[in-house]
DSSP file (Angstrom, degrees, kcal/mol; ACC not computed):
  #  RESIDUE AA STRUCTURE BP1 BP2  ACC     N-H-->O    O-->H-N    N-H-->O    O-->H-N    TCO  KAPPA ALPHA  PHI   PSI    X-CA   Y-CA   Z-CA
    1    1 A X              0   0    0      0, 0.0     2,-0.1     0, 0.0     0, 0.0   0.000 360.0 360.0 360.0 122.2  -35.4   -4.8   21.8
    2    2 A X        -     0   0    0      1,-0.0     2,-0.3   135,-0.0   133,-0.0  -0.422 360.0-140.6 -58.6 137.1  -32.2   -3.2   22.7
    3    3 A X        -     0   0    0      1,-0.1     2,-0.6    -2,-0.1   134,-0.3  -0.854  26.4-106.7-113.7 158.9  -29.4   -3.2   20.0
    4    4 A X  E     -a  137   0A   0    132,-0.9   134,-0.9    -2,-0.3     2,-0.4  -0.489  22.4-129.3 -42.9  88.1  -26.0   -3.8   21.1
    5    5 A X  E     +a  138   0A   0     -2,-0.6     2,-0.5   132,-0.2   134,-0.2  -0.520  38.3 176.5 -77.4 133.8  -23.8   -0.8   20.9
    6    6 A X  E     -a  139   0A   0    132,-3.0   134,-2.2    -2,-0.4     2,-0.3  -0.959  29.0-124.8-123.1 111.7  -20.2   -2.1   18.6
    7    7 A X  E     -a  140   0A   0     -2,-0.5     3,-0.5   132,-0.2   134,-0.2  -0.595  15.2-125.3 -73.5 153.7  -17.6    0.2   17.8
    8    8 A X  S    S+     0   0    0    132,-1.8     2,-1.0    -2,-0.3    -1,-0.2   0.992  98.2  12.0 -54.5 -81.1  -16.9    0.3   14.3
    9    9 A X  S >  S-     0   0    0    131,-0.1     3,-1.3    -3,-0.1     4,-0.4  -0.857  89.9-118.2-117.2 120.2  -13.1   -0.5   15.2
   10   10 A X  T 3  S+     0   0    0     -2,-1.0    -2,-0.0    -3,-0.5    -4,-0.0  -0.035  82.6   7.7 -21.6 107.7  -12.3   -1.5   18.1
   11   11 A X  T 3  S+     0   0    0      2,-0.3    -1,-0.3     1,-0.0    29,-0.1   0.744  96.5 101.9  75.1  22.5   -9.8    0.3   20.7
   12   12 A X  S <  S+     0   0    0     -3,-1.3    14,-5.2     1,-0.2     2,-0.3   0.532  89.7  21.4 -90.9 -24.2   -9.5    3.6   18.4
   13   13 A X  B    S-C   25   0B   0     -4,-0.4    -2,-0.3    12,-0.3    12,-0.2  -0.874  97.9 -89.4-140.7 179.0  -11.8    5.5   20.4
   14   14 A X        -     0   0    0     10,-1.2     3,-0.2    -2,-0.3    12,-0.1  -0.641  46.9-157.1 -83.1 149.2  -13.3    5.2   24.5
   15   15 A X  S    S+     0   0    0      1,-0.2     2,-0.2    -2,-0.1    -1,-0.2   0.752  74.9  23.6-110.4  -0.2  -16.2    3.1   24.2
   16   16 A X  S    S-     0   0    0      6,-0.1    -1,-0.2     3,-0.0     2,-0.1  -0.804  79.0-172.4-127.9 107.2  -18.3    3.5   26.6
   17   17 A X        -     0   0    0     -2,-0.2     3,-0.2    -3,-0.2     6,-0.1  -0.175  22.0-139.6 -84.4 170.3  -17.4    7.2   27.9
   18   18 A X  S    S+     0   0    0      1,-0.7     2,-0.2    -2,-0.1    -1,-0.2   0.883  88.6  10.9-100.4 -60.6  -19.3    8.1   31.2
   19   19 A X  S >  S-     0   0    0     -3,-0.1     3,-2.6     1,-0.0    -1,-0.7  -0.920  84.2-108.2-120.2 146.6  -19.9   11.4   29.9
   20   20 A X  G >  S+     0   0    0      1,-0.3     3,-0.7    -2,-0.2   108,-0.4   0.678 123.9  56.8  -0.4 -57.4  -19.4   13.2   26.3
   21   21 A X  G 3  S+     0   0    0      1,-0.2    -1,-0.3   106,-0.1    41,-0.1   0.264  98.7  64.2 -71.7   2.1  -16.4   15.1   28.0
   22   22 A X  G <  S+     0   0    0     -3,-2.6     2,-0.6     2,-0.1    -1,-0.2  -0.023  81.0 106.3-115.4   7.8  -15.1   11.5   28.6
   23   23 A X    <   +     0   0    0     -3,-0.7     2,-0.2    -4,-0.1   105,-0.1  -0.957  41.5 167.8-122.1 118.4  -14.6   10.4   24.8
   24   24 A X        -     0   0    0     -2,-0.6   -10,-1.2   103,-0.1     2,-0.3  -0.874  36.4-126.4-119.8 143.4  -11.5   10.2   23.3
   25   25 A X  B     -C   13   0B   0     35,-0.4    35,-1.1   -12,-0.2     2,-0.5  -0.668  36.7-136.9 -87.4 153.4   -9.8    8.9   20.3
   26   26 A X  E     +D   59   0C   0    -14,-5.2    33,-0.2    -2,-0.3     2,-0.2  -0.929  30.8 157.7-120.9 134.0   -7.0    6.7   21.2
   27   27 A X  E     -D   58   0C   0     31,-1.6    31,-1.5    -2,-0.5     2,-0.3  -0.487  37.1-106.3-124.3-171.3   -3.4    6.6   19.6
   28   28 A X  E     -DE  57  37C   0      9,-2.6     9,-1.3    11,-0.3     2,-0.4  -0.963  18.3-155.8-129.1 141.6   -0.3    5.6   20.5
   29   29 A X  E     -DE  56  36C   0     27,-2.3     2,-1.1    -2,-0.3    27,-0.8  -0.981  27.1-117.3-122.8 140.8    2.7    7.8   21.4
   30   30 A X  E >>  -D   55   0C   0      5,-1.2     2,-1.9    -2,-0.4     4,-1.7  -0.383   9.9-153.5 -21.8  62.0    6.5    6.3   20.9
   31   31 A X  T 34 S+     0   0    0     -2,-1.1    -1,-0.1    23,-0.6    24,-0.1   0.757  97.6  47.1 -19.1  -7.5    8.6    5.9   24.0
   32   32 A X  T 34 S+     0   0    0     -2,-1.9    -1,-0.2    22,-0.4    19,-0.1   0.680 130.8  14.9-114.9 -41.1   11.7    6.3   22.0
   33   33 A X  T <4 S-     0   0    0     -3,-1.3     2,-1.3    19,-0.1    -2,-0.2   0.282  85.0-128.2-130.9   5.3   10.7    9.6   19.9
   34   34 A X     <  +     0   0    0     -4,-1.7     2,-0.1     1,-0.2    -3,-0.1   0.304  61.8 145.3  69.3 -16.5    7.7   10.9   21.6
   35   35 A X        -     0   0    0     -2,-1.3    -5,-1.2    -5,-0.2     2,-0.2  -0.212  34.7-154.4 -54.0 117.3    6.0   10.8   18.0
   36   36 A X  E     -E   29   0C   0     65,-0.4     2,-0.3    -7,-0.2    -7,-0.2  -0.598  11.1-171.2-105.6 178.3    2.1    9.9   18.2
   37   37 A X  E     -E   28   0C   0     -9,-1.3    -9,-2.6    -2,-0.2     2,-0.2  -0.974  11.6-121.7-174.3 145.6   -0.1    8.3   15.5
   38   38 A X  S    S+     0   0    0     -2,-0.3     2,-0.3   -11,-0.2   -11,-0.1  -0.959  90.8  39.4-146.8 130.9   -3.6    7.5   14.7
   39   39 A X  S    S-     0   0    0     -2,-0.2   -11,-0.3   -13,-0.2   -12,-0.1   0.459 113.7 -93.8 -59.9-173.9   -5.0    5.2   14.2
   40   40 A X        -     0   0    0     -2,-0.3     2,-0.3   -13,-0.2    -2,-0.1  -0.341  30.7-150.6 -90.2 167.1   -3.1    3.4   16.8
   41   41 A X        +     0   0    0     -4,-0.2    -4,-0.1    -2,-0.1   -12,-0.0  -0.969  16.5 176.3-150.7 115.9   -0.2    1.6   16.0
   42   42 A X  S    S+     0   0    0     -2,-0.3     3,-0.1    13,-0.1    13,-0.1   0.032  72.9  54.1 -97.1  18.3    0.8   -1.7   18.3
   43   43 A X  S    S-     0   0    0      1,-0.6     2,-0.2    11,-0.0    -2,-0.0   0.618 113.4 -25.2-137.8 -60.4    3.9   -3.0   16.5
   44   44 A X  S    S-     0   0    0     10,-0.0    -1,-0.6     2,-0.0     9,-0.2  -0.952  73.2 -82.5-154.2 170.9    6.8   -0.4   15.9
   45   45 A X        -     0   0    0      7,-0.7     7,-0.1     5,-0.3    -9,-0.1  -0.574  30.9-139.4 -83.0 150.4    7.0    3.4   15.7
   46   46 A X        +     0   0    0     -2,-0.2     2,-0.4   -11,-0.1    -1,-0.1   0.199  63.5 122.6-120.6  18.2    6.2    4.6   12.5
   47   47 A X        -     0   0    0      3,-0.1     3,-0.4     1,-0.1     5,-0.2  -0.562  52.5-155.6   6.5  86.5    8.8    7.0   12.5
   48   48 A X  S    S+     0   0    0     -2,-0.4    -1,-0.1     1,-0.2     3,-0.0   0.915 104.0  42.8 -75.8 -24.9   11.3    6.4    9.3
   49   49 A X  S    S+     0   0    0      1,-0.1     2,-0.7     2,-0.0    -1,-0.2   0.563 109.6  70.8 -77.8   3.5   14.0    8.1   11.5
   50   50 A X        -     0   0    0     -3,-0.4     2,-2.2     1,-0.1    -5,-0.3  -0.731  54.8-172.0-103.5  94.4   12.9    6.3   14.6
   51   51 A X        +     0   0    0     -2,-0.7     2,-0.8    -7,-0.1    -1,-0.1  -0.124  44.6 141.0 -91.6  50.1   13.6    2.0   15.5
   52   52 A X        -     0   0    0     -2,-2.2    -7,-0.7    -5,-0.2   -20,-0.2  -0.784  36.8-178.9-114.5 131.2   11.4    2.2   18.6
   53   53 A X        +     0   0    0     -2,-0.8     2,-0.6    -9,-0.2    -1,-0.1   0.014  47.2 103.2-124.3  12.0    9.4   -0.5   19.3
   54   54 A X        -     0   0    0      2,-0.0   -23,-0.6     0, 0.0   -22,-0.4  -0.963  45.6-179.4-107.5 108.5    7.4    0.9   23.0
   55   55 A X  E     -D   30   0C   0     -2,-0.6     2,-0.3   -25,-0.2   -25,-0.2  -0.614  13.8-168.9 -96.1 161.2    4.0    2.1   22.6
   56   56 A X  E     -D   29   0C   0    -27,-0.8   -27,-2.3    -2,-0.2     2,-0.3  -0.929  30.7-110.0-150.8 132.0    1.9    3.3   24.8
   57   57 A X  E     -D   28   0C   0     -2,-0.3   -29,-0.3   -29,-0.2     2,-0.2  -0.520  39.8-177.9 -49.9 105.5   -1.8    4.0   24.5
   58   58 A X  E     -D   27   0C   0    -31,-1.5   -31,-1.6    -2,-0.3     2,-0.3  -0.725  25.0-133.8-103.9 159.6   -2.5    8.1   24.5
   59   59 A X  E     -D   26   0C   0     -2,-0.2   -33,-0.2   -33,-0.2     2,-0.1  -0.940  34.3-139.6-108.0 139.6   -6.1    9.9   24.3
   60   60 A X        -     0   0    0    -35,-1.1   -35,-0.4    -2,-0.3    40,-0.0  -0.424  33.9 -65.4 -96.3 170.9   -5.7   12.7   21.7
   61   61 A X        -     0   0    0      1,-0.1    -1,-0.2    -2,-0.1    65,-0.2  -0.173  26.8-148.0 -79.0 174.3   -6.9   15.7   22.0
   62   62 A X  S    S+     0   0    0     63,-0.1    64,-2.8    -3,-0.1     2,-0.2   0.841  83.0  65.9 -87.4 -16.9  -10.6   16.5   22.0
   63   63 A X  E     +F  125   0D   0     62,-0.3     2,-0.2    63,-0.0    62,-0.2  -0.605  54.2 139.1 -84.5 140.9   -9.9   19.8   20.4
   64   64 A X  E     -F  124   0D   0     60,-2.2    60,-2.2    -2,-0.2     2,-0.3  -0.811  44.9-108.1-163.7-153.7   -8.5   20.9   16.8
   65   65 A X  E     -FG 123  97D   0     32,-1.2    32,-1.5    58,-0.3    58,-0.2  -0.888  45.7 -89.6-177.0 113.0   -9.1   23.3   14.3
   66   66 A X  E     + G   0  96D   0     56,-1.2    55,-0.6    -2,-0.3    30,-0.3   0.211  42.5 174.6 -32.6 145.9  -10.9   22.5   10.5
   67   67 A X  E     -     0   0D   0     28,-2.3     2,-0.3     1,-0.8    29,-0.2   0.231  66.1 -24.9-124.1 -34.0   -7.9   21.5    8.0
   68   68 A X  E     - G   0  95D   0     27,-1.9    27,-1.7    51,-0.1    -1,-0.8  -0.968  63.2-167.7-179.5 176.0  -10.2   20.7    5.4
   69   69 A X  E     + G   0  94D   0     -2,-0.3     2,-0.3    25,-0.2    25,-0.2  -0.904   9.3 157.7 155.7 140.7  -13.9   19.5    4.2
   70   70 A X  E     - G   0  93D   0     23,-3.2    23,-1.5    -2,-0.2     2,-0.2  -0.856  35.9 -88.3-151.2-177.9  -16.3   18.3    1.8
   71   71 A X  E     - G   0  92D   0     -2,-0.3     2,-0.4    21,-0.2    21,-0.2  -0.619  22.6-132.0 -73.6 144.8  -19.3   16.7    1.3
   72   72 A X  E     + G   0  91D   0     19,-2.3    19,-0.7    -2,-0.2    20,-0.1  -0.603  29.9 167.9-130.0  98.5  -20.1   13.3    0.9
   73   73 A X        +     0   0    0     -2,-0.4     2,-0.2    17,-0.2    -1,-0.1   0.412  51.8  46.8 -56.6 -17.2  -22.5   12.8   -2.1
   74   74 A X  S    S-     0   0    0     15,-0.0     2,-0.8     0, 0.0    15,-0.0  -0.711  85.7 -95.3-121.5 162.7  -22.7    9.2   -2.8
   75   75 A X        -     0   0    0     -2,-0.2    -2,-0.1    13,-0.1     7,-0.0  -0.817  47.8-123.4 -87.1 113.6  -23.2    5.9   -1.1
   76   76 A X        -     0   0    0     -2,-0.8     2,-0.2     5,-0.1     6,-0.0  -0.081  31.5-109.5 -34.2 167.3  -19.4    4.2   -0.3
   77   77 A X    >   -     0   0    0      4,-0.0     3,-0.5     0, 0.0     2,-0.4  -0.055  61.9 -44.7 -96.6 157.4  -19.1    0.9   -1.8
   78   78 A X  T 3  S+     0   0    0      1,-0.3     3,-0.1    -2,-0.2     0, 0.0  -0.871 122.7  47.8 -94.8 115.2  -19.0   -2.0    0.8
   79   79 A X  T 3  S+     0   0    0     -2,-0.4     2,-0.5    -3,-0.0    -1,-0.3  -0.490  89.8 100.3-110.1  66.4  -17.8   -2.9    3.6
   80   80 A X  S <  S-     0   0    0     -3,-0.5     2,-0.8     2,-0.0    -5,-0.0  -0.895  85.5-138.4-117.3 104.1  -19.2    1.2    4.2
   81   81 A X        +     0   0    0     -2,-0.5     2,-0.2    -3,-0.1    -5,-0.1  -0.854  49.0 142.1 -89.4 128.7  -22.6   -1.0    6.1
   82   82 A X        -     0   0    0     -2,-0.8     2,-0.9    50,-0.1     6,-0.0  -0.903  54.2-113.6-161.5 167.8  -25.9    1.2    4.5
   83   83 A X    >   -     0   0    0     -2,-0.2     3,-1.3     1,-0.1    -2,-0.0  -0.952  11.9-146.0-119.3 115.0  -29.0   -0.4    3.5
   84   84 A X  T 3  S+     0   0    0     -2,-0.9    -1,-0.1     1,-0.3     4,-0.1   0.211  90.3  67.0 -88.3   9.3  -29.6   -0.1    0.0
   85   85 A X  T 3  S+     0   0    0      2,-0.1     2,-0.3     0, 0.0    -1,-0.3   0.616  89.3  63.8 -87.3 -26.8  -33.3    0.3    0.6
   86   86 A X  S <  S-     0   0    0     -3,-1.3    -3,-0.1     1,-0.1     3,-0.0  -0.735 100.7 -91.1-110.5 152.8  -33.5    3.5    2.3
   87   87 A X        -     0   0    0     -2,-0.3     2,-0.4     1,-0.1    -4,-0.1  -0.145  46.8-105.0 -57.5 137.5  -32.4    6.7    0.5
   88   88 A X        -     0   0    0     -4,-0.1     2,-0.4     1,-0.1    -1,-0.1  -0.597  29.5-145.9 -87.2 128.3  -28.7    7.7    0.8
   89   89 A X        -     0   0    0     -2,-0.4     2,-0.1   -15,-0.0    -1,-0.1  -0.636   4.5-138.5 -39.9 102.9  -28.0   10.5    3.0
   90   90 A X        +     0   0    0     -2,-0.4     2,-0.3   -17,-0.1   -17,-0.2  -0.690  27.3 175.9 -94.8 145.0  -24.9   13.2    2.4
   91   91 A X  E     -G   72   0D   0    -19,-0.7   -19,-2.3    -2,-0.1     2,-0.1  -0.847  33.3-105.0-139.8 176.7  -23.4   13.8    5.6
   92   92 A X  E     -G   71   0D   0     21,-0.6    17,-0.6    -2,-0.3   -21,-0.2  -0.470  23.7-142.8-101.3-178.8  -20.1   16.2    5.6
   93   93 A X  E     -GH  70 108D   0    -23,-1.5   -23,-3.2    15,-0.3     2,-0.4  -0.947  19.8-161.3-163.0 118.9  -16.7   14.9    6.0
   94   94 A X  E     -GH  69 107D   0     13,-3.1     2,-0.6    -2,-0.2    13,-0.5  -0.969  16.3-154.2-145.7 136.2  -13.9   17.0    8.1
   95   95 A X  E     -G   68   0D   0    -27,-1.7   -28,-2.3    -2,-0.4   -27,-1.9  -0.898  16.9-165.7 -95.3  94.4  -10.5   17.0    8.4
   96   96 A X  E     -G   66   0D   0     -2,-0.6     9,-1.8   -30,-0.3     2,-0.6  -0.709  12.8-147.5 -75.6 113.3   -9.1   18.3   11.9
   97   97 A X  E     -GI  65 104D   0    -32,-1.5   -32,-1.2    -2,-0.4     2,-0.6  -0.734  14.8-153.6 -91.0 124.9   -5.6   19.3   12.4
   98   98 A X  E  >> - I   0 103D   0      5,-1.8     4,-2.0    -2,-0.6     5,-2.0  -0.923   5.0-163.1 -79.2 108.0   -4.5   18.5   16.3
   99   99 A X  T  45S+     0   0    0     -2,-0.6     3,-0.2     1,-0.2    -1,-0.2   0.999  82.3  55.6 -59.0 -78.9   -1.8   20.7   17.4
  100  100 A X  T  45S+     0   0    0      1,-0.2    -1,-0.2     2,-0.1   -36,-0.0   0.729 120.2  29.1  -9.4 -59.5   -0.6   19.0   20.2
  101  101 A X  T  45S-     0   0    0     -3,-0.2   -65,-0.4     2,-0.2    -2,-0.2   0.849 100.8-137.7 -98.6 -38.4    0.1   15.5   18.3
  102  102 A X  T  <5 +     0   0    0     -4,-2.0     2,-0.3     1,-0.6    -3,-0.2   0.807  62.8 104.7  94.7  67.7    0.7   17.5   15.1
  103  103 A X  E   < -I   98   0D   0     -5,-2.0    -5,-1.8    -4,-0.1    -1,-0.6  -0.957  67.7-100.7-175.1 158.1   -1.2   15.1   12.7
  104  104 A X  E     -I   97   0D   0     -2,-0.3    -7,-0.2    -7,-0.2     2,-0.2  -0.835  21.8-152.2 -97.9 137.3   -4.4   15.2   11.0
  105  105 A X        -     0   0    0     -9,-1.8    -9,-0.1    -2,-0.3   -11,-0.1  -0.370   1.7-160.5 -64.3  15.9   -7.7   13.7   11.7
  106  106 A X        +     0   0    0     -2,-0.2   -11,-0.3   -13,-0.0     2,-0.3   0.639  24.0 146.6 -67.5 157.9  -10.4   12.8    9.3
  107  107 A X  E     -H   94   0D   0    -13,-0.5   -13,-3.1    37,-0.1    37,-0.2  -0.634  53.0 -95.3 156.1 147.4  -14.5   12.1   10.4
  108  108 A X  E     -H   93   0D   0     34,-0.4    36,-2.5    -2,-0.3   -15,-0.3  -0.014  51.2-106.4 -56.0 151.7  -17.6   12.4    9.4
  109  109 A X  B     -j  144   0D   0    -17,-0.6     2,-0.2    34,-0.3    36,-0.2  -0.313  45.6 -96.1 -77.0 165.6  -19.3   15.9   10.8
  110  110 A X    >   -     0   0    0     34,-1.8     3,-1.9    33,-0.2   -18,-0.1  -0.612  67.8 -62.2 -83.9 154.9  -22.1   15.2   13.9
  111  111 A X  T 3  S+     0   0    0      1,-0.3    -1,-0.1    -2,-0.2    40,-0.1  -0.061 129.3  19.6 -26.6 129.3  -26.0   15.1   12.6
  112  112 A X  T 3  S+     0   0    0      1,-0.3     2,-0.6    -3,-0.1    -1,-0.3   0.477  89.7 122.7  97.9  17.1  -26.9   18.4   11.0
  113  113 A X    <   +     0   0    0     -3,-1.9   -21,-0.6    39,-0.1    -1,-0.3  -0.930  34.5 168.5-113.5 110.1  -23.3   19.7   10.3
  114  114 A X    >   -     0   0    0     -2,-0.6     3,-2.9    -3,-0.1     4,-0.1  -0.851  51.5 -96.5-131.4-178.1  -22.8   20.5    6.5
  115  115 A X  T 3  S+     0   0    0      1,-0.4     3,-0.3    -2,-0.2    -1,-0.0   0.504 115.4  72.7 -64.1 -11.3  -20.0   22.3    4.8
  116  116 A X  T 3  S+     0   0    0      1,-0.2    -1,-0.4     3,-0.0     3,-0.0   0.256 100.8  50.0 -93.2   7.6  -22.0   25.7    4.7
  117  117 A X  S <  S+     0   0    0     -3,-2.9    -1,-0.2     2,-0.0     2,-0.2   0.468 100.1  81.6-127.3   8.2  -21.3   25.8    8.5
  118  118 A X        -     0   0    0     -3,-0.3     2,-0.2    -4,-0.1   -49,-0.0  -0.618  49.6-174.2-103.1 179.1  -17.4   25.1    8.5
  119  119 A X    >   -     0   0    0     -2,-0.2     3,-1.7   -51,-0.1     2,-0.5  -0.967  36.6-101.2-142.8 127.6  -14.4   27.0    7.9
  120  120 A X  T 3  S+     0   0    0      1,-0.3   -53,-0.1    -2,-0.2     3,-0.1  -0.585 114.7  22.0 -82.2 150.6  -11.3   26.4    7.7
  121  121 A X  T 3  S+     0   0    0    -55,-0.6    -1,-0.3    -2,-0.5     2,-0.1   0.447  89.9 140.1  90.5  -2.7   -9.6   27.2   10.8
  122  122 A X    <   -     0   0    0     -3,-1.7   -56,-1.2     1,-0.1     2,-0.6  -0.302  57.4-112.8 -77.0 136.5  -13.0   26.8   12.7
  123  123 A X  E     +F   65   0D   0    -58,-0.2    24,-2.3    24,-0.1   -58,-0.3  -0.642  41.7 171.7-102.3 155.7  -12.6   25.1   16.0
  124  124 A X  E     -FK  64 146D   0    -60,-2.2   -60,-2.2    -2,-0.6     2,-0.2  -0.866  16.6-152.7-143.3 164.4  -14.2   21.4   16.6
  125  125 A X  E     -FK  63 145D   0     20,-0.5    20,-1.3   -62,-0.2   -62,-0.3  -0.951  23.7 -99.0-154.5 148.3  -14.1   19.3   18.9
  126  126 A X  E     - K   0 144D   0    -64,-2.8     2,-0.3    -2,-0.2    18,-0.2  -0.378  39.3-178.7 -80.2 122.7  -14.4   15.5   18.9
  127  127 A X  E     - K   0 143D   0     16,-2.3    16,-2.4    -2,-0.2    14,-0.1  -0.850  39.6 -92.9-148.5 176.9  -17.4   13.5   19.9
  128  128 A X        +     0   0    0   -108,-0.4    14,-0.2    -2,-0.3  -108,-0.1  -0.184  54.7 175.6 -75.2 140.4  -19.0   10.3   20.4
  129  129 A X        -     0   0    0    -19,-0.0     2,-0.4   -21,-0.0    12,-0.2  -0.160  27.7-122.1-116.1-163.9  -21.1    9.3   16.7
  130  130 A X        -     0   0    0     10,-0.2    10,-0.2     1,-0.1     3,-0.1  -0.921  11.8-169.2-146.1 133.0  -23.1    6.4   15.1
  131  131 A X        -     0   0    0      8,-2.3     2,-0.2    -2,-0.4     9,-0.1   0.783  65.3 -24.0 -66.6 -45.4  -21.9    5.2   12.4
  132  132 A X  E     -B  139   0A   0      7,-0.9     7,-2.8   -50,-0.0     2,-0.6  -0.874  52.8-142.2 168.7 121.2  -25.0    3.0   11.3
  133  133 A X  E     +B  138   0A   0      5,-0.2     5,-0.2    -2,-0.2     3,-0.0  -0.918  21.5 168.0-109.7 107.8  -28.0    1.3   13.1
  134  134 A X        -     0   0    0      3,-1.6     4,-0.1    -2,-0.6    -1,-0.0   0.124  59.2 -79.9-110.5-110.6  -29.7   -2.3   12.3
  135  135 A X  S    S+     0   0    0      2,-0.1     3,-0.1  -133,-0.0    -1,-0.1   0.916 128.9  26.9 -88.7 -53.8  -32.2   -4.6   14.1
  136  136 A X  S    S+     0   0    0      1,-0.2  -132,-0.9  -133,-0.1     2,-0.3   0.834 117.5  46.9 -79.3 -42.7  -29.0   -6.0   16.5
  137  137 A X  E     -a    4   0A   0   -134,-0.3    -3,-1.6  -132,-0.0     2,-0.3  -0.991  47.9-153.4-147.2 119.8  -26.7   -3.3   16.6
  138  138 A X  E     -aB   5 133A   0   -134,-0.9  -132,-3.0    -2,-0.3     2,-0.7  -0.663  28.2-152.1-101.3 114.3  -25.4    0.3   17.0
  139  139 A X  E     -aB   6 132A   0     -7,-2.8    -8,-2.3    -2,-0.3    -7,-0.9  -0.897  22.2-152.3-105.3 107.1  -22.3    0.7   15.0
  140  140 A X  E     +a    7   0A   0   -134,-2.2  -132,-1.8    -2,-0.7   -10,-0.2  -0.782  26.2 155.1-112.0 166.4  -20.5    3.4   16.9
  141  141 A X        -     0   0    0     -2,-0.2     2,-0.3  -134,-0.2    -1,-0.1   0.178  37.9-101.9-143.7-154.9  -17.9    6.0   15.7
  142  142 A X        -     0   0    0    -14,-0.2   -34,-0.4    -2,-0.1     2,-0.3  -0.912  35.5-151.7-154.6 150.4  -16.7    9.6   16.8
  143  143 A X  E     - K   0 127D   0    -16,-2.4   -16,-2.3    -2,-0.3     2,-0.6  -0.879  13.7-115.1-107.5 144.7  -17.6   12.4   15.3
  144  144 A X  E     +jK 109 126D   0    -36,-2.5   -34,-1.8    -2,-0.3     2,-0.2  -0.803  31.9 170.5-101.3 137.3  -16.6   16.0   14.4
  145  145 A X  E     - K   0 125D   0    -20,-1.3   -20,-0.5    -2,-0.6     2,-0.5  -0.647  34.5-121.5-109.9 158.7  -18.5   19.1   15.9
  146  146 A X  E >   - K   0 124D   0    -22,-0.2     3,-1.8    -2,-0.2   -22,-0.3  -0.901  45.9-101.3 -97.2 150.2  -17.7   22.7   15.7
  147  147 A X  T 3  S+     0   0    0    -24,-2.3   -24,-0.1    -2,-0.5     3,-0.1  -0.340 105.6  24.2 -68.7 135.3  -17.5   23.9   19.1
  148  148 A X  T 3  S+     0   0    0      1,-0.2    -1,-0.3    -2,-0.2   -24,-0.1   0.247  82.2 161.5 102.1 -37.9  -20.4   25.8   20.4
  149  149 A X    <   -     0   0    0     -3,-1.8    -1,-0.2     1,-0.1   -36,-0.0   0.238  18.2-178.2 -46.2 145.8  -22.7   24.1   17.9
  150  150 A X        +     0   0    0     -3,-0.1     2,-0.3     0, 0.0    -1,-0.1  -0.101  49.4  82.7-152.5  47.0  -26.1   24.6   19.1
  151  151 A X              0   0    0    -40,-0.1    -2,-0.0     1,-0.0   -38,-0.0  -0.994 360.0 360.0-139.8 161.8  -28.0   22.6   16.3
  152  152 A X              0   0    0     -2,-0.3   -39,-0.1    -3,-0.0   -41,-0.1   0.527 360.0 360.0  78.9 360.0  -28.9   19.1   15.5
């Protein structure tokens, strides 16, 4: 049986990209102040110097460069969906600065990317992840990779 692929949240990232190179995170850039933000932001600019209230949908970029990183040792707390029957996993956790949009990023590393293979200042680039799998459904994400990667 085929499960369902679901993004985790909805309209943050493309969800069905054609190709890898087609996968984006999505944000919103100010009309008023040019200022972008992610997650996305539908309501007003979030801009304390800024009252402008036209958004527009951007894809950020796919590229950035490591700001920070750790490991993640424990199983989250719920609603973090894991199956408390199967053994918990540590998967890394990386913080990407975007130049361009000038704001930071957070996400889980891609399969087989742990902390012994970042840097800070190391360049990644964003791509599409799974969050979590059950009988129905593919809960999908984005991920971060370092660029180049040729494992996992």
């Amino acid at each position: 049986m085929a499960r369902t692929r679901t993004p985790v949240v909805s309209g943050w990232f493309t969800e069905h990209p054609a190709t890898e190179a087609d996968f984006h995170l999505i944000g919103t850039r100010c009309r008023t102040c040019a200022a972008v933000f992610f997650p996305r932001e539908d309501t007003c600019c979030r801009n304390p110097r800024c009252a402008g209230t036209e958004l527009t949908g951007v894809a950020l970029s796919r590229r950035g460069r490591v700001w920070s990183y750790t490991d993640g040792r424990y199983r989250p707390p719920a609603p973090y969906p894991s199956d408390p029957l199967l053994p918990w996993r540590p998967y890394t956790l990386v913080a990407v600065e975007l130049a361009a949009e000038r704001m930071v990023v957070l996400g889980q590393g891609a399969p087989g990317v742990t902390p012994a293979d970042l840097r800070v200042g190391r360049e990644m680039e964003v791509v599409p992840g799974v969050l979590y799998e059950d009988a129905e459904r593919t809960w999908t994400t984005w991920h971060w990779r370092p660029v180049g990667w040729d494992r996992g």
